[in-house]
MARBA-3410 file (N, C-alpha, C, O; in Angstrom, 1 decimal):
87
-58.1,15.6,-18.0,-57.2,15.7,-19.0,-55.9,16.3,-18.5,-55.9,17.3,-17.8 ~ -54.6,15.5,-18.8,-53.8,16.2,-18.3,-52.7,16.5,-19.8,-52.3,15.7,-20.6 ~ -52.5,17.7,-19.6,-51.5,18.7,-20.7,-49.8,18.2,-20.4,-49.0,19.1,-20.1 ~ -49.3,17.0,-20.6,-47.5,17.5,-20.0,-46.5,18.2,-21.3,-46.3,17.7,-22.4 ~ -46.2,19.2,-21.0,-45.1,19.5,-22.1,-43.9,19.3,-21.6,-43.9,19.1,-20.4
-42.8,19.4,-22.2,-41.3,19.5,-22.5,-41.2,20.4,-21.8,-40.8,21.3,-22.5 ~ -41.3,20.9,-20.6,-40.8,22.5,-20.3,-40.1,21.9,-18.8,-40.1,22.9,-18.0 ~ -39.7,20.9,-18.2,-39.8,21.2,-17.0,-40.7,21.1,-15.8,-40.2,20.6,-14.8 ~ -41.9,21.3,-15.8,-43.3,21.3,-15.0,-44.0,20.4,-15.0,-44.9,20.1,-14.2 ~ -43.5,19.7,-16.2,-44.2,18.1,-16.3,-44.2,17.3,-15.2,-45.3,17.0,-14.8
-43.2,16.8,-14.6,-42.8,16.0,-13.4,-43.8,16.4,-12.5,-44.6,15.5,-12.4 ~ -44.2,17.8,-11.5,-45.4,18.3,-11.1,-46.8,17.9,-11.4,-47.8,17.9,-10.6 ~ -46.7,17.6,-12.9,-48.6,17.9,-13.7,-48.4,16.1,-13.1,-49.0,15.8,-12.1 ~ -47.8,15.3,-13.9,-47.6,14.2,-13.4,-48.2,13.9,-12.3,-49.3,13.4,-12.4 ~ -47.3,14.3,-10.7,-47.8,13.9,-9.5,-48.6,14.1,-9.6,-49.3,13.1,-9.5
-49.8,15.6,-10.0,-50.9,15.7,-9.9,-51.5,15.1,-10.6,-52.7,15.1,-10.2 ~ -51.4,14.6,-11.5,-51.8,13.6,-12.3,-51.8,12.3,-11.5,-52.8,11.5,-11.8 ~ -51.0,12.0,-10.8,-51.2,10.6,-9.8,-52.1,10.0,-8.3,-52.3,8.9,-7.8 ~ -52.5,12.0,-8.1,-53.2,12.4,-6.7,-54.8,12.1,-7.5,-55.6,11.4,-6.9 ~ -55.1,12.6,-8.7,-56.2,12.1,-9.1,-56.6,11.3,-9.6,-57.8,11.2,-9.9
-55.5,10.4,-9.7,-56.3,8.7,-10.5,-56.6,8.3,-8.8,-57.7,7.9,-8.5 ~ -55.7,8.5,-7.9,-55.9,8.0,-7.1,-57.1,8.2,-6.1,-57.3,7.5,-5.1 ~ -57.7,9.2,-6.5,-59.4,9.5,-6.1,-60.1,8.7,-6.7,-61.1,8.3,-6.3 ~ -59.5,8.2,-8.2,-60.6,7.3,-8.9,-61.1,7.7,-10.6,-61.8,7.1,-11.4 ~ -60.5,9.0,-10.7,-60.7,9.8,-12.2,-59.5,9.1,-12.9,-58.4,8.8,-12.6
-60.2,8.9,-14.2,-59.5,8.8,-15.5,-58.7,9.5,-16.1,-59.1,10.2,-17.0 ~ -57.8,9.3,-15.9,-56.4,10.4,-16.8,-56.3,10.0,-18.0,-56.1,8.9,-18.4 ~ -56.5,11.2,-18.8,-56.5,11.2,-20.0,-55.1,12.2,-20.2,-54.9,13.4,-19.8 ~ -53.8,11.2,-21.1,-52.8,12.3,-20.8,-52.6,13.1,-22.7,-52.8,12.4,-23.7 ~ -52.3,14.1,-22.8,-51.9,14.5,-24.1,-50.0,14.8,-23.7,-49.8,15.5,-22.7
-49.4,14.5,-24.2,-47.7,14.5,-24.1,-47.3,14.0,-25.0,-47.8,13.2,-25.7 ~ -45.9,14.6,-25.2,-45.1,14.0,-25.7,-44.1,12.4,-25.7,-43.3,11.9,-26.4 ~ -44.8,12.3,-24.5,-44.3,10.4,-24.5,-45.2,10.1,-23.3,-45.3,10.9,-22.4 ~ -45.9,8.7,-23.5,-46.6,8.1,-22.6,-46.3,7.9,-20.7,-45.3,7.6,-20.0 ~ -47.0,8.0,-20.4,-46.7,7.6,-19.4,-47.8,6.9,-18.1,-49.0,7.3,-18.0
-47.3,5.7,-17.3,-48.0,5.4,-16.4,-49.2,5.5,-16.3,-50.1,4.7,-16.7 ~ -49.3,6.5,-15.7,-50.5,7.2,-15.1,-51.5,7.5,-15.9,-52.7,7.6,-15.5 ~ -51.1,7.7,-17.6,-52.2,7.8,-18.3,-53.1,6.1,-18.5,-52.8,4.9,-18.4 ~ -54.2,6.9,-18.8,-55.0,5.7,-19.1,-55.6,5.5,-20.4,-55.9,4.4,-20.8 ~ -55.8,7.1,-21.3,-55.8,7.0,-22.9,-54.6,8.0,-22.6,-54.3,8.8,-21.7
-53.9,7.7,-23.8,-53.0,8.3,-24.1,-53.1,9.0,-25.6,-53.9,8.5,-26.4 ~ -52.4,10.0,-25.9,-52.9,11.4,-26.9,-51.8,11.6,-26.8,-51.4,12.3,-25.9 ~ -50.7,11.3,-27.8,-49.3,11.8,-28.6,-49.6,13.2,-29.3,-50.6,13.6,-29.9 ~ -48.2,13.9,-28.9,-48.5,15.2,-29.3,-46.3,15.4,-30.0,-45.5,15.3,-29.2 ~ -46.1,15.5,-30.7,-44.9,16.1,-31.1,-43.8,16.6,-30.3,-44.4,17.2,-29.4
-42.6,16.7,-30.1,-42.3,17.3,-28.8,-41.7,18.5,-29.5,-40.5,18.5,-30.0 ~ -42.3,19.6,-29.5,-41.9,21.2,-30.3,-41.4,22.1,-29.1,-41.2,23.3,-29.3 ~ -41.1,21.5,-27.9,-40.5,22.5,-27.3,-41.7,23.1,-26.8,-42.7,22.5,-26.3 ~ -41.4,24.5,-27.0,-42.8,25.6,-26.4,-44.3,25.5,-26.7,-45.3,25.8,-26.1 ~ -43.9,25.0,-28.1,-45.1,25.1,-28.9,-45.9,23.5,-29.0,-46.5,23.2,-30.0
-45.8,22.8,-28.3,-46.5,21.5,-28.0,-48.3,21.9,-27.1,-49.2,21.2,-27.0 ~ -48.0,23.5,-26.3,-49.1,23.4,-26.1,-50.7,23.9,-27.3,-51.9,23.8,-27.1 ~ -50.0,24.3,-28.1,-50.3,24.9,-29.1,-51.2,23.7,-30.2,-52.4,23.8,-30.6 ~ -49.8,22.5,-30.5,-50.6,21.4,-30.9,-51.2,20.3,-29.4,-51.1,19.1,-29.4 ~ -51.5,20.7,-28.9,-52.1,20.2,-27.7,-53.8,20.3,-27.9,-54.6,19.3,-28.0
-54.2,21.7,-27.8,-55.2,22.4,-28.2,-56.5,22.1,-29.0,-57.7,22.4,-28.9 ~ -55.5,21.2,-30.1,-56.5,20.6,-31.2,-57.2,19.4,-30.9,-58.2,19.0,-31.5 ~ -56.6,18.8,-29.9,-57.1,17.5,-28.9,-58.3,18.2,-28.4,-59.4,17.6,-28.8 ~ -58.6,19.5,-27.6,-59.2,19.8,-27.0,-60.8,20.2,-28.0,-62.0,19.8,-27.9 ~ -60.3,21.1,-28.7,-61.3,21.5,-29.9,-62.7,20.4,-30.1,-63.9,20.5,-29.8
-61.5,18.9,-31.0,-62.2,18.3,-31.2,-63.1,17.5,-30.5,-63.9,16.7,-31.0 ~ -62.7,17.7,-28.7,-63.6,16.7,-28.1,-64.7,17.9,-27.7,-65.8,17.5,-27.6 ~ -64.5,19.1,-27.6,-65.8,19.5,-27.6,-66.3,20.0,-28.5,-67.1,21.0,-28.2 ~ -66.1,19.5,-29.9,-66.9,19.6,-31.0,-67.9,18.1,-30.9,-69.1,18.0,-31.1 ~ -67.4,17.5,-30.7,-68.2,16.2,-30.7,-68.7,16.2,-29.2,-69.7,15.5,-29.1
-68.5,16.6,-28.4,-69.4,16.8,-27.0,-70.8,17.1,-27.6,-71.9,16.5,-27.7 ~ -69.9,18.6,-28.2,-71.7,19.4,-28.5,-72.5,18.4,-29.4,-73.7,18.3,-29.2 ~ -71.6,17.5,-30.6,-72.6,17.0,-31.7,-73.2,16.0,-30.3,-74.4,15.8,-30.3 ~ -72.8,15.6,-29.5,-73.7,14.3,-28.7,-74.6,14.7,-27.8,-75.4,13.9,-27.4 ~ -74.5,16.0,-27.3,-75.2,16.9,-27.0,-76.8,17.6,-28.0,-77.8,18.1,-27.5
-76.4,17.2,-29.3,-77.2,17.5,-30.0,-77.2,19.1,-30.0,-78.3,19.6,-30.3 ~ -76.4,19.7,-29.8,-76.1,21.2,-30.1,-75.4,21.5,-31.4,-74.9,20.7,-32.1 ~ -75.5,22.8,-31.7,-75.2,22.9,-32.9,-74.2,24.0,-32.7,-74.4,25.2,-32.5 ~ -72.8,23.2,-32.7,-71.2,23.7,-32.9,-71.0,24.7,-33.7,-69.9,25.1,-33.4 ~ -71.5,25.4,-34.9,-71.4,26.4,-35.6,-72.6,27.7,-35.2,-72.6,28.8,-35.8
-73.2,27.4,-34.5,-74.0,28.9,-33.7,-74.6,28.3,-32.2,-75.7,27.8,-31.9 ~ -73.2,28.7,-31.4,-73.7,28.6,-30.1,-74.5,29.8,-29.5,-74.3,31.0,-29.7 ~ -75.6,29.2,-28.6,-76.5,30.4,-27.7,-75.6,31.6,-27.1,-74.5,31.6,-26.5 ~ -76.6,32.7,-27.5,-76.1,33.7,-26.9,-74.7,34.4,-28.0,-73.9,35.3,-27.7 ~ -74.9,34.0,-28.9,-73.1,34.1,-29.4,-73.6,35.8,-29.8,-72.7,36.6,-29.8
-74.8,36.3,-30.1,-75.2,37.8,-30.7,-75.1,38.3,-29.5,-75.8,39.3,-29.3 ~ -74.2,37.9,-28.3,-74.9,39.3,-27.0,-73.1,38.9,-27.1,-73.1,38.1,-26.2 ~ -72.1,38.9,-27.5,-70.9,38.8,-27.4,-70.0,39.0,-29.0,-68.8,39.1,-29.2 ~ -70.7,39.0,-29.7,-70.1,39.5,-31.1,-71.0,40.0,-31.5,-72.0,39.6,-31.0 ~ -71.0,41.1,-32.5,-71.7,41.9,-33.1,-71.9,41.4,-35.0,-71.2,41.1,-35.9
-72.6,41.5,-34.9,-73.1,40.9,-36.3,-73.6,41.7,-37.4,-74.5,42.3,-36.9 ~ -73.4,42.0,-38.7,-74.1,43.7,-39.4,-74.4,42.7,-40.8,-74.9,43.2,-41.8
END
């Protein structure tokens, strides 16, 4: 998955974005405008700073449904009582 925002740095994520298709991995791009190198593409608004913000929500939902195909259960992951406290 590659993140490009509006900031400048994108041009950078890009090339590296081009070093690893070129191993053979699937680019999955989320941006504000398509490009090349992606292979699915994931439109995101162009807010300036805050594009990584609505970025995020891409991410959520693919590993909400990881876990559902995983057959885990997304609303009480293991271990979650030795890291939150519960009363």
């Amino acid at each position: 998955m590659v993140f490009a925002a509006n900031d400048g740095v994108d041009k950078e994520i890009i090339s590296n974005a081009m070093e690893v298709k070129a191993r053979g991995a699937e680019v999955i791009g989320i941006s504000y405008q398509n490009n090349e190198v992606f292979e699915q593409y994931l439109p995101v608004a162009d807010n300036g700073l805050l594009i990584p913000l609505a970025s995020i929500v891409y991410t959520q939902l693919l590993a909400y449904y990881i876990a559902l195909e995983k057959k885990l259960d997304p609303d009480k992951p293991r271990n979650l009582a030795k890291s939150v406290t519960v009363k």
